[in-house]
Backbone as CSV, one residue per row, in Angstrom:
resi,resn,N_x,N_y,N_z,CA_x,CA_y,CA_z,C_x,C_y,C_z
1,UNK,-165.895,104.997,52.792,-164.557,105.462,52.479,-164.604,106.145,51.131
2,UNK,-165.445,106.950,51.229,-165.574,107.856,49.889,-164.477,108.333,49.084
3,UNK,-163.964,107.817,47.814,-162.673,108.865,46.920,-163.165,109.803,46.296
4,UNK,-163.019,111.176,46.639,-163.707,112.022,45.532,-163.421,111.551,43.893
5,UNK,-162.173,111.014,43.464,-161.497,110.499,42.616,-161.832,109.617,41.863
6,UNK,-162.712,108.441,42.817,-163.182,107.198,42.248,-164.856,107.078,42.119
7,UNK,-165.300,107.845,42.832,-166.923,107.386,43.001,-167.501,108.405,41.956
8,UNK,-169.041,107.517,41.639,-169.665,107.908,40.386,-171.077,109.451,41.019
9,UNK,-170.988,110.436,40.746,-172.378,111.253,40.641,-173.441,110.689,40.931
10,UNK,-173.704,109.379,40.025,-174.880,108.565,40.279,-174.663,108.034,41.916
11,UNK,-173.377,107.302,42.190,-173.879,106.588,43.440,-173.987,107.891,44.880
12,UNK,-173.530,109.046,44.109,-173.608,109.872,45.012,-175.426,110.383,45.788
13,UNK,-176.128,110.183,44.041,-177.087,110.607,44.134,-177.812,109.295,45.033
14,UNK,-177.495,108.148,44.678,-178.103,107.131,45.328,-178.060,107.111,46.776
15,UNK,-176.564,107.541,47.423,-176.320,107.621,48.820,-177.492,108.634,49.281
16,UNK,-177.102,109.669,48.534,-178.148,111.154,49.086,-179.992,110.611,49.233
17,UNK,-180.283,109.900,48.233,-181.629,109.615,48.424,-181.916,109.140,49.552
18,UNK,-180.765,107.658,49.937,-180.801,106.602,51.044,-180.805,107.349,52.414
19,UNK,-180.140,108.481,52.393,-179.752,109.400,53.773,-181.306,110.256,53.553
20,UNK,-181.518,110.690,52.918,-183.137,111.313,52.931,-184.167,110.616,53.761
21,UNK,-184.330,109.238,53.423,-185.253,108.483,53.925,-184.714,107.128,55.421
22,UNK,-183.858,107.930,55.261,-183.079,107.430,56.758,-184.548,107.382,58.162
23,UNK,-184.125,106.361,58.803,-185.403,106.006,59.626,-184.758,106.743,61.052
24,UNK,-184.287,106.843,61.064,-183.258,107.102,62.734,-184.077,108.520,63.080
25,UNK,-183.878,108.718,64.217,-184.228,110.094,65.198,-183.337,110.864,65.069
26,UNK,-182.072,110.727,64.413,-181.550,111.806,64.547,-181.078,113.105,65.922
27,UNK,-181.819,112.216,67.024,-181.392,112.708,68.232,-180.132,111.998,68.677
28,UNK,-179.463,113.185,69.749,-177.966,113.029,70.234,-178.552,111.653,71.655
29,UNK,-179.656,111.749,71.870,-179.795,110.234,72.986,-181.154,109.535,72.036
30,UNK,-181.071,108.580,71.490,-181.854,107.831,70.193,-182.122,106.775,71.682
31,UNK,-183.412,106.987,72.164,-184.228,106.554,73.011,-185.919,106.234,71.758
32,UNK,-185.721,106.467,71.058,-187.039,105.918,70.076,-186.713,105.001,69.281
33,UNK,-185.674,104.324,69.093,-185.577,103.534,68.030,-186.126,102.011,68.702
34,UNK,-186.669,101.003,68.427,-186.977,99.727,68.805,-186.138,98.391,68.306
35,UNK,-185.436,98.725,67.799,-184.743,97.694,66.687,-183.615,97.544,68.397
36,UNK,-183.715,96.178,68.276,-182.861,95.647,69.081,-181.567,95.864,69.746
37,UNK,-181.069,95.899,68.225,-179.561,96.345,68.193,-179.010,97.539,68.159
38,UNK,-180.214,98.623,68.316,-180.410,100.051,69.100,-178.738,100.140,69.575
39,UNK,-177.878,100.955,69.616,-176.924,101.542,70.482,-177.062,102.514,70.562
40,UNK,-177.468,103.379,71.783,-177.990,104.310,71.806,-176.958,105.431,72.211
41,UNK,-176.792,106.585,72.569,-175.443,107.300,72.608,-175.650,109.391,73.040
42,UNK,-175.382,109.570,73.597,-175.129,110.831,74.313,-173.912,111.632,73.443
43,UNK,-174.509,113.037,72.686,-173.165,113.415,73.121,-172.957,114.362,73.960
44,UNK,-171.987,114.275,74.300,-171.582,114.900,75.660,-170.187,116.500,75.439
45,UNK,-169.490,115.965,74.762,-168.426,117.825,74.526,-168.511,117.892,72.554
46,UNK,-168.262,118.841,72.300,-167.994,118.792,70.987,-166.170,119.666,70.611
47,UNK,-165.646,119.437,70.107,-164.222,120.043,69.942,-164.349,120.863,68.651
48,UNK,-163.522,121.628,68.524,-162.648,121.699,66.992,-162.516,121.106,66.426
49,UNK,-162.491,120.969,64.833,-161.790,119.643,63.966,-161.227,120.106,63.048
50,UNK,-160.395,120.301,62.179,-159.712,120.776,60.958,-160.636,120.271,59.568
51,UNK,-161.011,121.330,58.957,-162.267,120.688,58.000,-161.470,120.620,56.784
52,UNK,-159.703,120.521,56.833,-159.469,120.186,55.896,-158.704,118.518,56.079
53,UNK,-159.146,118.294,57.337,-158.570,116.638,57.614,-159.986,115.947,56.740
54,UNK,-159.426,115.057,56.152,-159.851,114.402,55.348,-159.485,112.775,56.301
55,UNK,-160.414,112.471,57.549,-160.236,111.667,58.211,-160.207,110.033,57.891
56,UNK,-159.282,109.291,58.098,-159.090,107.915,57.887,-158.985,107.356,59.105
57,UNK,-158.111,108.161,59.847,-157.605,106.724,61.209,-157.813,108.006,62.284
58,UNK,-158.296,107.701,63.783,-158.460,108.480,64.835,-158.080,107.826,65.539
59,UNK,-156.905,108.201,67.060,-156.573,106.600,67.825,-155.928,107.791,68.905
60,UNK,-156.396,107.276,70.328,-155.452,107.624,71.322,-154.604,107.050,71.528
61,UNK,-153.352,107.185,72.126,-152.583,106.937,72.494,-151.800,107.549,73.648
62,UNK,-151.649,106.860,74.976,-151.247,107.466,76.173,-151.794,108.840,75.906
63,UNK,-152.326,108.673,76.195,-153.386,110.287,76.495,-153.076,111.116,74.951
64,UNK,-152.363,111.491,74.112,-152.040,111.596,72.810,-153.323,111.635,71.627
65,UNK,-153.987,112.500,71.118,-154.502,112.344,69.828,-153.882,112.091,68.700
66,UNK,-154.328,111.075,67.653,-153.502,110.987,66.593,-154.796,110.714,65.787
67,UNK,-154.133,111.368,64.319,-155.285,111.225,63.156,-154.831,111.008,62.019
68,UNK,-154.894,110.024,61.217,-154.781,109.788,59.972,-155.679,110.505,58.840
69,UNK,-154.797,111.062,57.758,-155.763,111.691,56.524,-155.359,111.211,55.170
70,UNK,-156.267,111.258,54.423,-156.293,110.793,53.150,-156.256,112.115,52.043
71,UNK,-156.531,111.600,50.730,-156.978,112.044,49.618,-155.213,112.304,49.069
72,UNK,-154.870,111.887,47.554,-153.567,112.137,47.199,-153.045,113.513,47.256
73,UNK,-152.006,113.432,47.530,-150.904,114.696,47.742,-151.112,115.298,49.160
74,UNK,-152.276,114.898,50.002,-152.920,115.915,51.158,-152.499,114.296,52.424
75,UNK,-152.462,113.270,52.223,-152.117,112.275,53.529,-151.628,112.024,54.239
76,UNK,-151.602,112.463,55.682,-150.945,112.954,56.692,-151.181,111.709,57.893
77,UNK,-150.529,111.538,58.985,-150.086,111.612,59.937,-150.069,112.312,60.911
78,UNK,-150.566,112.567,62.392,-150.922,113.790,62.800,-151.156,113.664,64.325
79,UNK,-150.418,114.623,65.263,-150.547,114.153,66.448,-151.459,116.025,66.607
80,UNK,-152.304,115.441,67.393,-153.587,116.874,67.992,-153.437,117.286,69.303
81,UNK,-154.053,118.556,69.095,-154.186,118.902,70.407,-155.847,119.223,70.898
82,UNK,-156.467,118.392,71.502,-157.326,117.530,71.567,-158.596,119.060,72.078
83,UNK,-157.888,119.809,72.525,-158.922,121.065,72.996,-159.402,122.182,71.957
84,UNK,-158.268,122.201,71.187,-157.855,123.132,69.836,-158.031,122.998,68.490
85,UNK,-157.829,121.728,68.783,-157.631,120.862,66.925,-156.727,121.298,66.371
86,UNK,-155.680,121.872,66.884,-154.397,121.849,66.322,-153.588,120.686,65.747
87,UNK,-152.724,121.518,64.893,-151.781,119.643,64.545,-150.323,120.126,65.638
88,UNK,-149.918,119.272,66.077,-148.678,119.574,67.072,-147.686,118.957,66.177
89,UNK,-147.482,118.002,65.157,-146.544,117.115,64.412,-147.586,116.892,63.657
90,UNK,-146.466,116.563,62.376,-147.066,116.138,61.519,-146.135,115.024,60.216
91,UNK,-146.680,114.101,59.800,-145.330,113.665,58.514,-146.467,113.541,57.509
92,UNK,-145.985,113.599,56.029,-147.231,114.043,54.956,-146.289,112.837,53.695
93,UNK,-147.470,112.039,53.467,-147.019,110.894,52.308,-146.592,111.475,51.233
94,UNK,-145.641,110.467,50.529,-145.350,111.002,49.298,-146.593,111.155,48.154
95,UNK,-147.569,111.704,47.369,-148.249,112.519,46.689,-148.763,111.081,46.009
96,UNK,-148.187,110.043,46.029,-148.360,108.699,44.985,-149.475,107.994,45.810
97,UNK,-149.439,108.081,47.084,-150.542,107.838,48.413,-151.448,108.092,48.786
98,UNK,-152.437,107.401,49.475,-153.662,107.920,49.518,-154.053,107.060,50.948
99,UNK,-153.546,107.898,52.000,-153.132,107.728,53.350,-154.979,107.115,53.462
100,UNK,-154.708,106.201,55.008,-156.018,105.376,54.707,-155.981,105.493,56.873
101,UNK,-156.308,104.413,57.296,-156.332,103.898,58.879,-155.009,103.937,59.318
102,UNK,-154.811,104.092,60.694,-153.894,104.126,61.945,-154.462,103.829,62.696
103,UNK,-153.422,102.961,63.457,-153.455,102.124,64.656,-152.281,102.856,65.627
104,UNK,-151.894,102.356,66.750,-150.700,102.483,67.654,-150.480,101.149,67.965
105,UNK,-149.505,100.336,68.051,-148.821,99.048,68.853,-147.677,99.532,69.438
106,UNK,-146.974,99.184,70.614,-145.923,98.930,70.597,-144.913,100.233,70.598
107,UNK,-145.706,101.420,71.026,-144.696,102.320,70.704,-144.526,102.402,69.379
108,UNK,-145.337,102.190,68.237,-144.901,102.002,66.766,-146.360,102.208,65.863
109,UNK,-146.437,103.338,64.977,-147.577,104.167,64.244,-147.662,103.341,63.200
110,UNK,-148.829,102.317,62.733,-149.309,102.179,61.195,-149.905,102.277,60.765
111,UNK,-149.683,103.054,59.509,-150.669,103.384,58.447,-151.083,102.883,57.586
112,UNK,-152.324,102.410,57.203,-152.657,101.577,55.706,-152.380,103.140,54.542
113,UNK,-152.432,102.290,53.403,-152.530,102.730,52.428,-153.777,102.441,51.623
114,UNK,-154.431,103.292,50.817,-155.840,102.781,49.776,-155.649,101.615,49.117
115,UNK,-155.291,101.895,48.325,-154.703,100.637,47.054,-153.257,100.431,46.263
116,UNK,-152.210,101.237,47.027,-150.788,100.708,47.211,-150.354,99.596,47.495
117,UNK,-151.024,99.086,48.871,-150.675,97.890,49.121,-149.626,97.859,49.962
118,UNK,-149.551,99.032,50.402,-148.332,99.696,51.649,-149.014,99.663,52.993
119,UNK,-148.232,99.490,53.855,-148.439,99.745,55.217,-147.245,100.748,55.826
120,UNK,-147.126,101.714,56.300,-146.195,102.606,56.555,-145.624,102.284,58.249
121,UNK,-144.541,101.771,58.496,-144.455,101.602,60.338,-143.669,103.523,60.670
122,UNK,-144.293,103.766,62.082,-143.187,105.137,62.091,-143.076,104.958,63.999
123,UNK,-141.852,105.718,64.433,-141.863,105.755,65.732,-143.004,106.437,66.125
124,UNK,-142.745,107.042,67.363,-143.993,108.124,67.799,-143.487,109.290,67.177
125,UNK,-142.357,109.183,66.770,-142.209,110.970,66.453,-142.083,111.067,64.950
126,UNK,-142.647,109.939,64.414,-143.139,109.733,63.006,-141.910,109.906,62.306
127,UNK,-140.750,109.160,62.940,-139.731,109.007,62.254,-140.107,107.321,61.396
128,UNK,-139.751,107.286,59.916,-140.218,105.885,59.158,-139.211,104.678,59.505
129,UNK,-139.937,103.946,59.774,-139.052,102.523,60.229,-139.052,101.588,59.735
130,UNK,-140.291,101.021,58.720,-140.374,99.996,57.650,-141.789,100.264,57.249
131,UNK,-141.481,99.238,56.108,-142.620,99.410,55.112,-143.453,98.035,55.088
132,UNK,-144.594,97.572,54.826,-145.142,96.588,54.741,-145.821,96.211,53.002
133,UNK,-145.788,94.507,52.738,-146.804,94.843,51.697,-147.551,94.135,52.789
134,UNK,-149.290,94.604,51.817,-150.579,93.992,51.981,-151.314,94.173,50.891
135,UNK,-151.933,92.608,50.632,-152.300,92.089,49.547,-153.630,92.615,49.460
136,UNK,-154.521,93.127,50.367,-155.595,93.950,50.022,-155.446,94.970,50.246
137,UNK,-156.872,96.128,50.030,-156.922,97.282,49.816,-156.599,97.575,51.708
138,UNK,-156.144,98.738,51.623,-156.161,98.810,53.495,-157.317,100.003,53.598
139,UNK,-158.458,100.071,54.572,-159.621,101.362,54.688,-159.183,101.311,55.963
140,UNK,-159.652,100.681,57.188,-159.602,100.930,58.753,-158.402,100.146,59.526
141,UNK,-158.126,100.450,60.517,-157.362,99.619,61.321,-157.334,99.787,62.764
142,UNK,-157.422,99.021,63.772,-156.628,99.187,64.951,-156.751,97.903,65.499
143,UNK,-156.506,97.620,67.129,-155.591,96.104,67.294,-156.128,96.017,68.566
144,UNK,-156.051,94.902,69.007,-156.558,94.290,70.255,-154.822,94.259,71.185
145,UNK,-154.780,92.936,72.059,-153.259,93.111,72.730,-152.637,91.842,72.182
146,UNK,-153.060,91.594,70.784,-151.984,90.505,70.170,-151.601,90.824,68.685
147,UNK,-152.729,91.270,68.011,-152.843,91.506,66.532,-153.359,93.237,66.224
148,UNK,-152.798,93.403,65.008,-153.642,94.516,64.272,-154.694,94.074,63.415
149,UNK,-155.627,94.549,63.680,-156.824,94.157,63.209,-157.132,95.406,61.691
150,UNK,-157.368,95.068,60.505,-157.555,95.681,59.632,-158.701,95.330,58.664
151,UNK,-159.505,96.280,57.558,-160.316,96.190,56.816,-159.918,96.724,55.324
152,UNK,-160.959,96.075,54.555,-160.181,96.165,53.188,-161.921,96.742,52.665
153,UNK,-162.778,97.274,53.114,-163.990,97.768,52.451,-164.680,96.415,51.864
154,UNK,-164.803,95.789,52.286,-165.518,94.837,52.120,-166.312,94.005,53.416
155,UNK,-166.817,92.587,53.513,-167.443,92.671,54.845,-166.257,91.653,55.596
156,UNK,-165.219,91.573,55.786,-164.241,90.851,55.938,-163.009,91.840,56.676
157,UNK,-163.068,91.546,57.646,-161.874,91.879,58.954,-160.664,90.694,59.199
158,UNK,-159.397,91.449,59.580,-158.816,90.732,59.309,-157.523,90.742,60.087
159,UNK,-157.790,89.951,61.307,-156.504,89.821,62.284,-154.735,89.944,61.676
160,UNK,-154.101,90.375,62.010,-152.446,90.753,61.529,-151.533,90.419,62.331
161,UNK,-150.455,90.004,62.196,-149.556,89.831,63.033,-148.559,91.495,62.872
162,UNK,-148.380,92.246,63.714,-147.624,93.229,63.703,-146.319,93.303,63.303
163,UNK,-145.626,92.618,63.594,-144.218,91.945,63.082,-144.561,91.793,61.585
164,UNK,-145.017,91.598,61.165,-145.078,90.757,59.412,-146.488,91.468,58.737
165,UNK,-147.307,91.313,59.080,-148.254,92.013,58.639,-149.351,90.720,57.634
166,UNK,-148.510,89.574,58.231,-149.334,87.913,57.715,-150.697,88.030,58.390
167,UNK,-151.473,87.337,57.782,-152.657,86.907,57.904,-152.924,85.842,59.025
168,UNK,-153.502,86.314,60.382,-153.615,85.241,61.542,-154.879,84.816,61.694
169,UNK,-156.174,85.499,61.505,-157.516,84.717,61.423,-158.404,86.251,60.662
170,UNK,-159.253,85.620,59.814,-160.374,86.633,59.338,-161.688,86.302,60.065
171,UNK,-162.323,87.203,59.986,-163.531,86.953,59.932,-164.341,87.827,59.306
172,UNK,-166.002,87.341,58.812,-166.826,87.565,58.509,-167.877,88.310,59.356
173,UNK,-168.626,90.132,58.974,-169.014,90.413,59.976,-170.717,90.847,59.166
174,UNK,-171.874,89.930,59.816,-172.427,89.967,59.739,-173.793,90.301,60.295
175,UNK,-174.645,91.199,60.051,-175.875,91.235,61.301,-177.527,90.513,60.803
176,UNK,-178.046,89.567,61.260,-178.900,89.068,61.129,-178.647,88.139,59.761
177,UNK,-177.617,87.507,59.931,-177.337,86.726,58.477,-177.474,87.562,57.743
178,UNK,-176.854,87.867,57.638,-176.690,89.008,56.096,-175.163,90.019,56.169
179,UNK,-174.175,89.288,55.279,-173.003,90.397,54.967,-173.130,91.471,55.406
180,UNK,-172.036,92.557,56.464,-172.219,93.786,56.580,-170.952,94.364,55.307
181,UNK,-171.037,94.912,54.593,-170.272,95.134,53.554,-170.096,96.757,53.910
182,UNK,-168.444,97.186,53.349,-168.376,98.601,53.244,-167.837,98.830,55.149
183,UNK,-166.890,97.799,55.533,-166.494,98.346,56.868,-165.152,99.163,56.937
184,UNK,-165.083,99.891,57.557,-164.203,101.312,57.071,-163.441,101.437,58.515
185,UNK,-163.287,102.468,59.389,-162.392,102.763,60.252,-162.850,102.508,61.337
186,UNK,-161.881,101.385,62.390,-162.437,100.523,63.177,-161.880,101.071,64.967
187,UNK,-162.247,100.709,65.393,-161.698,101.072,66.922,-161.807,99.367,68.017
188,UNK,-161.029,99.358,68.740,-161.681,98.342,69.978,-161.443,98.598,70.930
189,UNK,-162.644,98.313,71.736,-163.125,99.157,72.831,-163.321,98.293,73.840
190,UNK,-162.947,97.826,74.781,-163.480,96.872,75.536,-164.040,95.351,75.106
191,UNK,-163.144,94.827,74.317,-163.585,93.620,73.891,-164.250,93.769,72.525
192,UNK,-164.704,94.585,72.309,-165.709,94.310,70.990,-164.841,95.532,70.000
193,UNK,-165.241,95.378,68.750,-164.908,96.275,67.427,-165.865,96.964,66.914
194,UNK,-165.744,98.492,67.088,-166.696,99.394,66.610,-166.164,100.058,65.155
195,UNK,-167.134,99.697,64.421,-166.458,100.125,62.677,-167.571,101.403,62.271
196,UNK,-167.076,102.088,61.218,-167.814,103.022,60.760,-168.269,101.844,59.418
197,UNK,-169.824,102.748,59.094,-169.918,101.484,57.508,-169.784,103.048,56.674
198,UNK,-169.097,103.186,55.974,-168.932,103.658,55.232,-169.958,104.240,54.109
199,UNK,-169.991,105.902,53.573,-171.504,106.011,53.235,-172.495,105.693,54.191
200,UNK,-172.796,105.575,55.434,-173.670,105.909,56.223,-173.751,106.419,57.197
201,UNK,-174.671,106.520,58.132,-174.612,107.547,59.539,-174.671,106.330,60.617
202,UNK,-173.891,105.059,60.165,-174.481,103.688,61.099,-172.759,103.668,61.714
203,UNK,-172.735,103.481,62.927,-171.072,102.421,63.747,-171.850,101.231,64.330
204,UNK,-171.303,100.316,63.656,-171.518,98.863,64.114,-170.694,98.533,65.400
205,UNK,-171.559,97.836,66.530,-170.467,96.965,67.441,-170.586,95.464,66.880
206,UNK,-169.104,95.299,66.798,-169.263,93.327,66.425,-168.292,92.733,67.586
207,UNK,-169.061,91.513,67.439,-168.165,90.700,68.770,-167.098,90.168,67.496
208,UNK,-165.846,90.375,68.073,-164.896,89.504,67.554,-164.433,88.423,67.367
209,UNK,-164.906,87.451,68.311,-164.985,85.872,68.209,-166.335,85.678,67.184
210,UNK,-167.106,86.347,66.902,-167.758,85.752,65.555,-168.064,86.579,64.797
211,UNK,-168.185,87.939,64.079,-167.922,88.436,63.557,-169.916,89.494,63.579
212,UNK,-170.246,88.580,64.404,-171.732,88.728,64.474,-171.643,90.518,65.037
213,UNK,-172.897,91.462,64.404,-172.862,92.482,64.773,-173.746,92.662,65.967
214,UNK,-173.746,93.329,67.363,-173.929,92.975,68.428,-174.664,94.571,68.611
215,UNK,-174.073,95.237,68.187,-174.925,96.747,68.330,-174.917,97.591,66.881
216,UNK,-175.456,98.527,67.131,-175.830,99.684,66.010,-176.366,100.914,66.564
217,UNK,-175.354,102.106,66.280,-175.922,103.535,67.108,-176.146,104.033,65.558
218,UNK,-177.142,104.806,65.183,-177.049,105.880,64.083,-177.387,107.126,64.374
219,UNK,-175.951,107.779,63.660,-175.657,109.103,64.173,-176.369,109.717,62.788
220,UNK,-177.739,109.675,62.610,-178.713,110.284,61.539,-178.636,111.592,61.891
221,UNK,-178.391,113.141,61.178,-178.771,114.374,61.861,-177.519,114.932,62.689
222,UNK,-176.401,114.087,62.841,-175.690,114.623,64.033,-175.556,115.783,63.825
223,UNK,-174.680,116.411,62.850,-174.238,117.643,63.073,-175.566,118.891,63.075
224,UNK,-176.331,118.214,62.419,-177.361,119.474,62.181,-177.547,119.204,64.050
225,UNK,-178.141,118.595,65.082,-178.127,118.414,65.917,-177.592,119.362,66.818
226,UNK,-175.828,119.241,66.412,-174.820,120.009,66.695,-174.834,121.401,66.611
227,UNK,-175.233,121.799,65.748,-175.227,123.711,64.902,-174.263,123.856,63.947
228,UNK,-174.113,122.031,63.788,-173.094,122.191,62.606,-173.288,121.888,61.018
229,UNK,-172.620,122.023,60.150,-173.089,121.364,58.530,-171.452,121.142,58.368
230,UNK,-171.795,120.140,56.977,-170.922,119.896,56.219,-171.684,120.133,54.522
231,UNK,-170.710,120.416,53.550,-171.184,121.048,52.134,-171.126,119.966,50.834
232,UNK,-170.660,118.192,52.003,-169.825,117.454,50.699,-170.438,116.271,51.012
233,UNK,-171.285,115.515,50.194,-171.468,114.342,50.300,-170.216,113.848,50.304
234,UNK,-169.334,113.774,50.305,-167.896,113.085,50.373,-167.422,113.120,52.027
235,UNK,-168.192,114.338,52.539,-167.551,114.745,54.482,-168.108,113.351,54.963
236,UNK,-168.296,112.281,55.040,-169.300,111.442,55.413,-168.738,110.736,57.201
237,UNK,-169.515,110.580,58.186,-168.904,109.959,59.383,-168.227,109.125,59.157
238,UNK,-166.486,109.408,59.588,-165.717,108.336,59.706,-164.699,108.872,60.872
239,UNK,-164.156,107.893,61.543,-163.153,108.028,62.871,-163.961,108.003,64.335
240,UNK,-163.022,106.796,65.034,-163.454,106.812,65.833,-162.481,106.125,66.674
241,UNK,-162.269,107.393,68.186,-160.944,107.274,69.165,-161.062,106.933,70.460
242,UNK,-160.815,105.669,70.965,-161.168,105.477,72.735,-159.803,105.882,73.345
243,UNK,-160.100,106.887,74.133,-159.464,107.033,74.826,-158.954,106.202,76.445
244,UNK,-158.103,104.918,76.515,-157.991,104.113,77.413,-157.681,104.482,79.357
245,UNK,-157.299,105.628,79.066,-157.133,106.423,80.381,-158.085,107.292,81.011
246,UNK,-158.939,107.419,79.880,-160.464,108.184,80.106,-161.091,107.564,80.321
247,UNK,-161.633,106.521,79.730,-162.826,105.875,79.294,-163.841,106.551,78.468
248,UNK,-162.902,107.731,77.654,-163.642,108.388,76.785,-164.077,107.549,75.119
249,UNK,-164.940,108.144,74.757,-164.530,107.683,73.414,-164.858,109.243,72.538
250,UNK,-164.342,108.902,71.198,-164.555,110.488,70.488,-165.029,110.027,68.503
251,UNK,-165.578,110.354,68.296,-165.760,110.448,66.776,-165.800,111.708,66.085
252,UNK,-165.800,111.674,64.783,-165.608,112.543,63.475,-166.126,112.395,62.511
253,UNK,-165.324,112.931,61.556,-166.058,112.700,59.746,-164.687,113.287,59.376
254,UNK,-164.992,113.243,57.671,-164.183,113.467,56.780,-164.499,115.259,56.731
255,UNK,-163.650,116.107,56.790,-163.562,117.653,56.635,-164.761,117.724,57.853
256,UNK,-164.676,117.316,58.511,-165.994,117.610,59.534,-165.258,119.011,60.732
257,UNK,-166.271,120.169,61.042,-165.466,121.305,61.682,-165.489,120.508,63.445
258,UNK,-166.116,119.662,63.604,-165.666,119.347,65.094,-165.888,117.995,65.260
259,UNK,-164.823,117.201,66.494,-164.896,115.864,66.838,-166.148,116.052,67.863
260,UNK,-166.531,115.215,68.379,-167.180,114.958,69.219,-167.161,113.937,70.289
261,UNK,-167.249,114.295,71.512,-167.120,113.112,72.639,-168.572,112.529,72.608
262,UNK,-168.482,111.062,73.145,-170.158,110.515,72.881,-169.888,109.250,73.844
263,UNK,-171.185,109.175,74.137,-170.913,108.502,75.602,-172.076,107.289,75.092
264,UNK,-171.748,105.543,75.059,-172.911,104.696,74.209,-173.546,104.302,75.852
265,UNK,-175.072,103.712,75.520,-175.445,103.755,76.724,-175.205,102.278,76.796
C-alpha cells in the first residue's frame, strides 16, 4: 500500500533490489515453481485500466465493476465499464482523505479510509449514508455472507460487523509459522481470502478459519509479459475482483494501463 507521501527513497531502493532478485518465472502459467504453495494462474483477457486510478478496492457487484482510488485530493469511488475502462459514476472524497478498500454488502458501498479512521457507507448510486469510526488504519476490505472483513497493513485481518463496524473475530495470517505482514486489498472467493502483500508481486490464499496461508501465485514480470510497463515503483500490484456470476476473477495495480482476467489453476 505504497504512499508516495509517506515512504522513504531508501525503502524504495530496498523494494527495487528485492524485485530484482525475485525467484518466480515470471510466466503468465508458473508451471516451474516447486514450492508447494505454488498457485499457479493463466492469464486469459487483458482490459483497459485508467493509469491514473491509483487502485485500493476492486469488487464486482451484480455484474457491476467498482473501484476504489487513493492518494489525497484524487480518492474516488467508481463504477466501470469493464470493456473500456471507463468511469460510468463517480463520487470523489473530500481532499483531507486518502480513499483506501471497498467492499459491497447489502446493496450498500464501503470505503476504508488510510489513517482517518473513517469508513464511508454510500448507496449504489454513491449517494452518502453514514460514516463509521475505525480504530485502525483501514488498507483492504471485502466480506464473506455475515461480516466485512478488513486489513490494517499489518499481519492481522479482521472480521466486522456491517451494522457497527465492531470487532467480531481477528485473525492472524500466517505461512509456515511465520507472520505474513503488509496485507493490503483482499477479495473472497469461494471460501478462502485472497490478499495482495503489498510491495510485492505475491496474492496470498488464506483459509479463514485459521488464518494459515494455503496458496501463493507470483505475478513476477506480469506486465512485461503483457507488452505492458509501468514508470513508478509506487504502480505496485494491488486489486483484486471476483466476479460471482462469472466465475471470473480480475486483478490490477496502482496507475496500471490494464486489468487483467486470470484464471488460478
Amino acid at each position: 500500500m505504497y504512499r508516495k507521501q509517506a515512504t522513504s527513497f531508501l525503502l524504495s531502493l530496498v523494494i527495487f533490489a528485492s524485485a530484482c532478485n525475485h525467484s518466480g518465472s515470471g510466466s503468465d502459467d508458473q508451471t516451474a515453481n516447486t514450492d508447494p504453495l505454488a498457485l499457479h494462474y493463466k492469464v486469459i483477457r487483458k482490459y483497459p485500466h485508467d493509469t491514473t486510478a491509483f487502485t485500493q478496492g476492486l469488487e464486482f457487484y451484480k455484474g457491476v465493476l467498482y473501484e476504489g482510488t487513493g492518494e489525497y485530493g484524487e480518492s474516488q469511488v467508481r463504477k466501470l465499464d469493464l470493456n473500456t475502462g471507463k468511469v460510468l459514476q463517480k463520487v470523489t472524497l473530500d481532499k483531507q482523505y486518502f480513499g483506501e478498500g471497498i467492499t459491497i454488502w447489502g446493496d450498500k458501498v464501503y470505503q476504508l479510509t488510510w489513517q482517518s479512521h473513517v469508513v464511508f457507507q454510500y448507496d449504489l448510486s454513491f449517494k452518502l449514508l453514514k460514516t463509521f469510526k475505525l480504530p485502525t488504519e483501514g488498507w483492504g476490505m471485502t466480506h464473506d455472507s455475515v461480516h466485512l472483513i478488513v486489513s490494517d497493513g499489518s499481519s492481522k485481518i479482521y472480521f466486522r460487523d456491517p451494522a457497527t463496524m465492531d470487532s467480531v473475530r481477528i485473525i492472524n495470517v500466517s505461512e509456515n509459522g511465520g507472520l505474513v505482514n503488509n496485507l493490503n486489498e483482499l477479495e473472497y472467493i469461494n471460501g478462502f481470502l485472497y490478499a495482495n502483500i503489498w510491495q510485492t508481486d505475491y496474492i496470498v490464499k488464506i483459509d479463514p478459519a485459521t488464518g494459515n496461508v494455503v496458496g501463493k501465485a507470483d505475478f513476477a514480470n506480469l506486465l512485461k509479459n503483457q507488452g505492458e510497463t509501468v514508470y513508478d515503483l509506487n504502480d505496485v500490484l494491488n486489486g483484486i475482483a471476483y466476479d460471482a456470476q462469472t466465475g471470473k476473477t480480475y486483478i490490477t495495480g496502482k496507475d496500471w494501463p490494464v486489468l487483467l482476467e486470470v484464471q488460478f489453476q
